[in-house]
N, C-alpha and C positions, 0 to 999 in steps of 0.2 A: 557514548556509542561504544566505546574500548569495552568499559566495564558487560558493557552486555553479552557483547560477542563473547566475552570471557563468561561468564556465565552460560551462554548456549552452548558454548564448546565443552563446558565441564557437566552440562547436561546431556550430552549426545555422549562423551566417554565415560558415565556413569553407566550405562547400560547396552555396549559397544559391545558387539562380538569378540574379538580379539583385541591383544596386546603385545606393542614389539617389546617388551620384558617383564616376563612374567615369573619370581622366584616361586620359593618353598615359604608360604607366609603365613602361614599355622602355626601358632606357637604349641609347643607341648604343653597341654593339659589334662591327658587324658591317665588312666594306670596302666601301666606296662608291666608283660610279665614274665618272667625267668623260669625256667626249669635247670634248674642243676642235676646231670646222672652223677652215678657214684664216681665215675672217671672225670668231672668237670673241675676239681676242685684249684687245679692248674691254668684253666684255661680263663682268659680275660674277656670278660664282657661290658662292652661300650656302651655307657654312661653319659650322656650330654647335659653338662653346668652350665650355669650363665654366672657372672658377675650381682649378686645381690637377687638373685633368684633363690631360694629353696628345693632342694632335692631330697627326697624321705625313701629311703630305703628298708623296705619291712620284710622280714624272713619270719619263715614259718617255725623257726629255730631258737634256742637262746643260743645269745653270743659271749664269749667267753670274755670279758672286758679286759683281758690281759693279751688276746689274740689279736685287735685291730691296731693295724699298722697302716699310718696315711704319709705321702711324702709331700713333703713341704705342708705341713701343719698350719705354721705363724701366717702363709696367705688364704689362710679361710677362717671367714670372720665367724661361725658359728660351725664349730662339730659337734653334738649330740649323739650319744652314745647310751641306747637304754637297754633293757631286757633282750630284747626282739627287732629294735629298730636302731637305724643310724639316719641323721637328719645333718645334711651339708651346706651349706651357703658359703658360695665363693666371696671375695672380697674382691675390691675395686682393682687390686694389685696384676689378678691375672689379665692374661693376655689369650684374646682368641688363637683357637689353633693346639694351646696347650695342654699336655696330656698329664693326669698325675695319677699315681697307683693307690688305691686302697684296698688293701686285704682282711679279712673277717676269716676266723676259728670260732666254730661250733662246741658249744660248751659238753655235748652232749660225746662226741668225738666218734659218732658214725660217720658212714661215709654220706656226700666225701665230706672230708673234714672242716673245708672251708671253702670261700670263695673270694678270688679275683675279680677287682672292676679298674676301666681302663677313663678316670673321668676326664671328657674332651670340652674344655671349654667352647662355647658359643657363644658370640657377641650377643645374643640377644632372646637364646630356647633354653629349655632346659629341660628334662625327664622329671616332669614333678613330683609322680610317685611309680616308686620301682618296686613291686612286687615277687620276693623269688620263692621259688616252690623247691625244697631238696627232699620231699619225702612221697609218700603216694596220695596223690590229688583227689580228694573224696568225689562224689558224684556231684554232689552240689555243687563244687569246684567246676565242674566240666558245663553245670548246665550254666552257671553264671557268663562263662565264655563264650558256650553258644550265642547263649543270649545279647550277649556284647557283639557276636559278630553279625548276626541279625542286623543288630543295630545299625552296624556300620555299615551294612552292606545296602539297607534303607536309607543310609545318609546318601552313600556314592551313589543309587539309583535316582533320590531329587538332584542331585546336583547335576547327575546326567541329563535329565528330565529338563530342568531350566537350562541349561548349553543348549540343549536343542532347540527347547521354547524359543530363546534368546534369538540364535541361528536363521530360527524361521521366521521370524518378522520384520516387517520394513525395518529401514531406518531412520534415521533423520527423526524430526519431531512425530510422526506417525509412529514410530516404533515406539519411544519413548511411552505414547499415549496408549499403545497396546498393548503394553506388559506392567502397566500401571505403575510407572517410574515416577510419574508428575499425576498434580489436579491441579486446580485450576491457579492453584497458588504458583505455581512452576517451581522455580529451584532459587532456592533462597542463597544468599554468598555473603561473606562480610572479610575484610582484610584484618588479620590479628598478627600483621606485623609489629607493631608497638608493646604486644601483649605477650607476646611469647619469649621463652628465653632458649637459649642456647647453650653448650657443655662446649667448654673452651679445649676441650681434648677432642673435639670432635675432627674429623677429617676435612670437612669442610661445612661455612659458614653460612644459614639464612637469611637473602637481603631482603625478599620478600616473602610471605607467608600468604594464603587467601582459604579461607574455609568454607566449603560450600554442603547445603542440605537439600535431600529430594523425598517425598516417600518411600522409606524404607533404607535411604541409602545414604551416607555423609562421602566429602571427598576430600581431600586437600592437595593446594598444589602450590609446591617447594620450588623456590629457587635458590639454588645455591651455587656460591663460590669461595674463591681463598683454597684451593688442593693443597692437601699436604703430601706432598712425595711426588715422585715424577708419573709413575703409571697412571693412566686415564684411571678414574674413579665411574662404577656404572652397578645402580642398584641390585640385587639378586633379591634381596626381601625385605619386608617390612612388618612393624607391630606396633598397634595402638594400645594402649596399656590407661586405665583409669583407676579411679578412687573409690570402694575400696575391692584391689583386689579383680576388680574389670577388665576385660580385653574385648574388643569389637573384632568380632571377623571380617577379614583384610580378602576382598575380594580377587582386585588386579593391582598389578603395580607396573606405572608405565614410564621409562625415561626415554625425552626426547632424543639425546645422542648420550654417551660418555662425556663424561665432563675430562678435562684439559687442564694440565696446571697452567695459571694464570688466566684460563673461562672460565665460563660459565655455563651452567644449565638446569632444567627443569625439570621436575620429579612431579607424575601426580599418582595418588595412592584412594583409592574406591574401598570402603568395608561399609558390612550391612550393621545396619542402626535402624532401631524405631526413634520415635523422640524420646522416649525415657530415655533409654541408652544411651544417645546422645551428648546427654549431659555431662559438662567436662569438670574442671579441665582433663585434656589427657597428654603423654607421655608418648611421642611418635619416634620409634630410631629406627633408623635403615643401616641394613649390612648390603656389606659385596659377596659376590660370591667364594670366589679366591682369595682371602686376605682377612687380616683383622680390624681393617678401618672400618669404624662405624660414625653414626651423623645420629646426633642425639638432641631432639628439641621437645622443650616440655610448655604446661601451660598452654595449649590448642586448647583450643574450643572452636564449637559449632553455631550457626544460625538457630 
């Protein structure tokens, strides 16, 4: 009887209107892009690393390979310095929160002559690819952009479109049935506590694990304890991360209260999956919002 009600309850918050905490769960993947004027070559432009993430930075420029200056070198496990590009991967040593400088000179020594970036570690995002412009941006330049924004401006109109879809229909099992959450199979659930491992650096520790599958949608619901530090610990984001290369989008992320050193409590985490997708194992870490404690469990898998 327990197991089911668990199961209906993680089918009614698979496609629930709201959530009492809901971060920034997008990880960076997309390109981003710089304009350097002739006046920027002083000014510092913010950078977001992750620990064992990859960040590629392409200028339109040769770089002068005697001009790039990075601070604290020996804790990035991979710098990459070619023609055109510079390619970063933090190593496990930093610490969210941390800022470190890199500077680049233009081999060419127009202006401006170089550029400034400010790289901020992040428990768990990163700027994959940073693309910076210092010269005059061809037309085809401009139409690619539009085109991008187009894009995105299509993305933000379905996602608004489903909020409201969502919004408007019952709830409870009719709702689920109306926005074709379930068929006849309903929501499949399996416990991968045996199966999953745990990052003994982590903030706090999984006693139980349960992963559940719907049409279109996977969930999982964490419980954790063992805090490390005295401040209550309470989600701000999450990311599912697979092999090879994979990230599922991370719908909602909902915690029952703030966890308490020496409590406990519940985490569950909604991203859209087909059953390809699905297929694990995968890599789930959750950040706070304020802070660099993160909770790192790998090895999930789905129904």
């Amino acid at each position: 009887m327990q197991a089911t009600s668990s199961v209906v309850f993680l089918g009614l918050l698979l496609f629930a209107g709201g959530a009492a905490a809901e971060g920034n769960m997008a990880s960076g993947g997309g390109v981003r892009r710089i304009e350097l004027g002739p006046d920027d070559s002083g000014a510092l432009v913010e950078v977001a690393v992750s620990p064992g993430l990859s960040t590629m930075l392409l200028f339109d420029s040769e770089l002068a390979q005697d001009g790039v200056e990075l601070d604290e070198k020996g804790i990035f496990s991979i710098v990459d310095v070619g023609r055109m590009t510079m390619r970063l991967v933090p190593s496990a040593k930093v610490i969210p929160g941390e800022k470190f400088r890199v500077s680049v000179r233009f081999r060419d020594g127009a202006a401006p002559p170089g550029a400034s970036f400010s790289l901020t570690v992040h428990p768990a995002r990163a700027d994959t690819v940073v693309e910076v412009y210092r010269n005059t941006r061809t037309v085809e330049s401009y139409r690619q952009e539009a085109s991008e924004a187009r894009a995105e401006t299509q993305r933000c109109q379905e996602e608004s479109a489903r909020l409201v879809s969502e919004n408007g229909v019952p709830g409870g099992l009719v709702g689920l049935l109306a926005m074709g959450g379930i068929d006849v199979t309903g929501v499949a659930g399996k416990i991968v506590t045996k199966t999953i491992s745990s990052d003994s650096k982590s903030a706090l520790q999984p006693f139980k694990v349960q992963s559940y599958r719907s049409t279109g949608r996977v969930a999982l619901e964490v419980f954790l304890t063992g805090l490390r530090g005295n401040q209550p610990w309470t989600a701000k984001g999450a990311a599912l991360r697979g092999l090879p290369a994979t990230e599922l989008k991370v719908l909602r992320l909902w915690q029952e209260s703030p966890i308490a050193s020496g409590g406990e409590g519940r985490v569950v985490i909604e991203a859209e999956a087909s059953a390809e997708s699905a297929r694990g194992p995968f890599s789930l870490k959750l950040w706070e919002a304020d802070g660099p404690r993160t909770v790192t469990i790998s090895n999930v898998t789905f129904p």
